[in-house]
Rosetta silent file (secondary structure, phi, psi, omega in degrees, C-alpha in Angstrom):
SEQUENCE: XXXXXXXXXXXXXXXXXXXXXXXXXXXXXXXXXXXXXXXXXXXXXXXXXXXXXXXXXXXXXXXXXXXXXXXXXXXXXXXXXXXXXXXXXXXXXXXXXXXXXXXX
SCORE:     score description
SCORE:     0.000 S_00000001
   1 L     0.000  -55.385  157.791    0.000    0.000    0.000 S_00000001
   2 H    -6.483  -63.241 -169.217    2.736    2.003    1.141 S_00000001
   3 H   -94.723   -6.394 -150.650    4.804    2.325   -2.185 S_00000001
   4 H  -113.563  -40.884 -143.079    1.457    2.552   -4.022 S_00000001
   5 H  -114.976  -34.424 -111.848    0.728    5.664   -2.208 S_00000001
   6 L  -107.497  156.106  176.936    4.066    7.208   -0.959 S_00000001
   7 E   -96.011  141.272 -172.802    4.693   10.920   -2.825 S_00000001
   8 E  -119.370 -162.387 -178.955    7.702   11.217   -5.376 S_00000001
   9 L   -53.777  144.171  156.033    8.459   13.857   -7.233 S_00000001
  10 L    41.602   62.022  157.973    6.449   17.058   -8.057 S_00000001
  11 L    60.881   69.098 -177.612    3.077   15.504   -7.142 S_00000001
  12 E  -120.452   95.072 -169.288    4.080   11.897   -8.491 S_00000001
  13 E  -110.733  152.733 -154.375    2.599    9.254   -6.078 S_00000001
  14 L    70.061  157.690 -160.225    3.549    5.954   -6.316 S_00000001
  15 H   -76.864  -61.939  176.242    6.865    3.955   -7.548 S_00000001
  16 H   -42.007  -40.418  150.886    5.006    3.572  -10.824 S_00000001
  17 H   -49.198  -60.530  158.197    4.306    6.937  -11.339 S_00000001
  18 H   -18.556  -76.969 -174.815    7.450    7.594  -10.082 S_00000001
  19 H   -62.964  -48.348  158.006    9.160    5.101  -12.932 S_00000001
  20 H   -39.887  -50.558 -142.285    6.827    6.962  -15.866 S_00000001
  21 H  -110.161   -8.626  153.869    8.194   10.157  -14.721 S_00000001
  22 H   -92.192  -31.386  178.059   11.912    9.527  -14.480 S_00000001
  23 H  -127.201   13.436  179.428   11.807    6.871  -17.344 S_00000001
  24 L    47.377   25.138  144.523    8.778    7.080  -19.629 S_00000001
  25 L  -148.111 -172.873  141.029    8.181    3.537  -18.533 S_00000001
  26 L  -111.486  151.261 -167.598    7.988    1.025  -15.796 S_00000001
  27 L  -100.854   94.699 -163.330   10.519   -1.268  -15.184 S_00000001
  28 L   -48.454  -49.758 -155.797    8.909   -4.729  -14.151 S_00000001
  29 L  -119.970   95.608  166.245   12.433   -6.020  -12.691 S_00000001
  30 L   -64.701  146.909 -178.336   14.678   -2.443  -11.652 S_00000001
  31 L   -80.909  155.232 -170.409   18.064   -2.833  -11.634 S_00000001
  32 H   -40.171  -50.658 -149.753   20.264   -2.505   -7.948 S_00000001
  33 H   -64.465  -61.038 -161.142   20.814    1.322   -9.482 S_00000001
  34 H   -79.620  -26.000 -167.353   17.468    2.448  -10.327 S_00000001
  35 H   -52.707  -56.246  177.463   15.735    0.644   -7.054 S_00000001
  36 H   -63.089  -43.294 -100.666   18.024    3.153   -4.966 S_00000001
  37 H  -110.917  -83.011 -171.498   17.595    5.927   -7.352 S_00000001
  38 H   -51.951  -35.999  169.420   14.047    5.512   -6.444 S_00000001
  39 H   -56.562  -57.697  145.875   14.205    4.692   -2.686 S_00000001
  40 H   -39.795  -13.398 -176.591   16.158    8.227   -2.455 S_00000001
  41 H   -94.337  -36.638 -149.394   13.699    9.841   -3.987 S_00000001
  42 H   -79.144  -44.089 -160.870   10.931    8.527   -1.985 S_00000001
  43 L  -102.054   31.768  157.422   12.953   10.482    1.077 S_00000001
  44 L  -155.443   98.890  158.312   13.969   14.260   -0.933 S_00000001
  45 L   -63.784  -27.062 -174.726   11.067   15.651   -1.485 S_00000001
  46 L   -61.525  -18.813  175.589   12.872   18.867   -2.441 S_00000001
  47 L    74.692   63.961 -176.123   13.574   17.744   -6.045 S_00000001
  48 L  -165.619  146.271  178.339   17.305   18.404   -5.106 S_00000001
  49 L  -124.311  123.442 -138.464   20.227   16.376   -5.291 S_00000001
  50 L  -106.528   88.370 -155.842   21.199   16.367   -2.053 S_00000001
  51 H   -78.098  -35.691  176.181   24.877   14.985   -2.868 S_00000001
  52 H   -65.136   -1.165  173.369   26.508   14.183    0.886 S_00000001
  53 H  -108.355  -31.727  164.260   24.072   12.153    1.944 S_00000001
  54 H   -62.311  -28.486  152.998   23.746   10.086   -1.265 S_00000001
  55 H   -54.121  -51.430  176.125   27.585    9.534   -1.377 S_00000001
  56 H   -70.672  -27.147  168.289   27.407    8.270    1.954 S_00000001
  57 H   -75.637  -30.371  162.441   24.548    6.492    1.508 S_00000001
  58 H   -67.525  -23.223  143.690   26.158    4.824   -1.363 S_00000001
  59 L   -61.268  -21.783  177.092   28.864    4.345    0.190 S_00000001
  60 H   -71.017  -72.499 -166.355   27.354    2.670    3.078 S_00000001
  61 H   -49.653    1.076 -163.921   25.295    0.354    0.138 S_00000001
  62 H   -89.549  -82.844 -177.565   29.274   -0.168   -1.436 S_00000001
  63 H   -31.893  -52.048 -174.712   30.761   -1.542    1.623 S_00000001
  64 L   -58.759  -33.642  154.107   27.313   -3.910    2.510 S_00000001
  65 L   106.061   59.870 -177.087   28.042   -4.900   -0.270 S_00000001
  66 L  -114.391    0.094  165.388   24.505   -4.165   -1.828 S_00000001
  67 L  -139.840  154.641  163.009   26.164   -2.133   -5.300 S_00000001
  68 L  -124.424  162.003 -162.966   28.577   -2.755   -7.281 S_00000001
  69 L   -71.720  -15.919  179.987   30.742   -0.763   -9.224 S_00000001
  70 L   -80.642  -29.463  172.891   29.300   -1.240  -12.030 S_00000001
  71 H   -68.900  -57.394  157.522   25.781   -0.158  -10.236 S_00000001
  72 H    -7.040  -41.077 -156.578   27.179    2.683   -9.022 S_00000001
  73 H   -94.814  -31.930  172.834   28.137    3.642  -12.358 S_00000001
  74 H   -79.092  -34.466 -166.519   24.061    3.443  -13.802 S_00000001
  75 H   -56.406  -64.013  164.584   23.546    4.736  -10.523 S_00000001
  76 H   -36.583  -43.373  172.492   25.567    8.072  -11.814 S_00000001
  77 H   -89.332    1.131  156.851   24.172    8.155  -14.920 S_00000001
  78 H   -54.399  -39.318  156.064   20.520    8.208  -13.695 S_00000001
  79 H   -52.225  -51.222 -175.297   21.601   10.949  -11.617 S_00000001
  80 H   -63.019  -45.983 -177.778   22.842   12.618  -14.831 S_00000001
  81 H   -74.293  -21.898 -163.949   20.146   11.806  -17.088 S_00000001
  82 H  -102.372  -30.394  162.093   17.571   13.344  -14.632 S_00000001
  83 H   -61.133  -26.212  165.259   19.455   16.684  -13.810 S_00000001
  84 H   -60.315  -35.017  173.344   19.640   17.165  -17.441 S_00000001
  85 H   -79.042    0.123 -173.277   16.226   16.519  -18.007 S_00000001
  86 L    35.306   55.580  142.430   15.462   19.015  -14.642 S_00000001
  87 L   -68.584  -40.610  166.117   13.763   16.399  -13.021 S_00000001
  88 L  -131.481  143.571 -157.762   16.111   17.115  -10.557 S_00000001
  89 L  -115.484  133.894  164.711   17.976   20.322   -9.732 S_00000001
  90 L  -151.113  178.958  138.811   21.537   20.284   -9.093 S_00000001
  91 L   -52.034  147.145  134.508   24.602   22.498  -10.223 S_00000001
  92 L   -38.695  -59.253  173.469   27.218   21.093  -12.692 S_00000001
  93 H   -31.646  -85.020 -166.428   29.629   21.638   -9.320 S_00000001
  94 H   -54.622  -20.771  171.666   27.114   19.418   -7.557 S_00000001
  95 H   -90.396  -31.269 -176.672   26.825   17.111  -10.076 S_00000001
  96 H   -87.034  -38.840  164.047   30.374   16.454  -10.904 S_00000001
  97 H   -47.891  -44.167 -174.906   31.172   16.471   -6.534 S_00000001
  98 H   -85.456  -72.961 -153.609   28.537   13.180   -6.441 S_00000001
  99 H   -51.160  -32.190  166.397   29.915   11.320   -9.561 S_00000001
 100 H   -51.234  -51.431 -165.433   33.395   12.006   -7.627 S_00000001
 101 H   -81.011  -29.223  167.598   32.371   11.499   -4.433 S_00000001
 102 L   -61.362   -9.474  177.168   30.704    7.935   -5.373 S_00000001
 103 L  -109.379    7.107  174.911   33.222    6.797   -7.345 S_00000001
 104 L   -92.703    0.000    0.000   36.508    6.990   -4.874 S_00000001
């Protein structure tokens, strides 16, 4: 019910909604990358990419050993593809600081 219901971006409710409105589909089986991608989302409401706490949490998810580098690496460009598309607002600065800080 929860995930059915929960608010996403800019009056997006639900993961499916959600997955329309970052990827002009839904994604029956998400990959490690987009599931956090979404899961972060559920908890910044602000439409902001809020990069120390997503380096750290990805960094946390590195160590558990719940990404891989290669997930990491879709994880960045999902990040990329949606500030370009100003789904999400970041800086260049801010954008170039998280692909840095997630990838040392």
């Amino acid at each position: 019910m929860y995930i059915s219901s929960v608010r996403f971006e800019r009056r997006r409710f639900g993961v499916l909604e959600a997955m329309e409105y970052f990827w002009d589909k839904v994604e029956r089986n998400p990959t490690n990358a987009q599931a956090f991608f979404l899961i972060e989302r559920v908890s910044n409401i602000r439409s902001k990419l809020l990069v120390n706490k997503i380096v750290e949490t990805v960094r946390s998810a590195k160590e558990a050993g719940l990404l891989s580098a290669d997930d990491i690496q879709r994880l960045v460009d999902i990040y990329t593809e949606a500030v370009a598309s100003g789904k999400i607002t970041a800086t260049q600065t801010e954008l170039l600081k998280f692909s840095e800080g997630v990838n040392s």
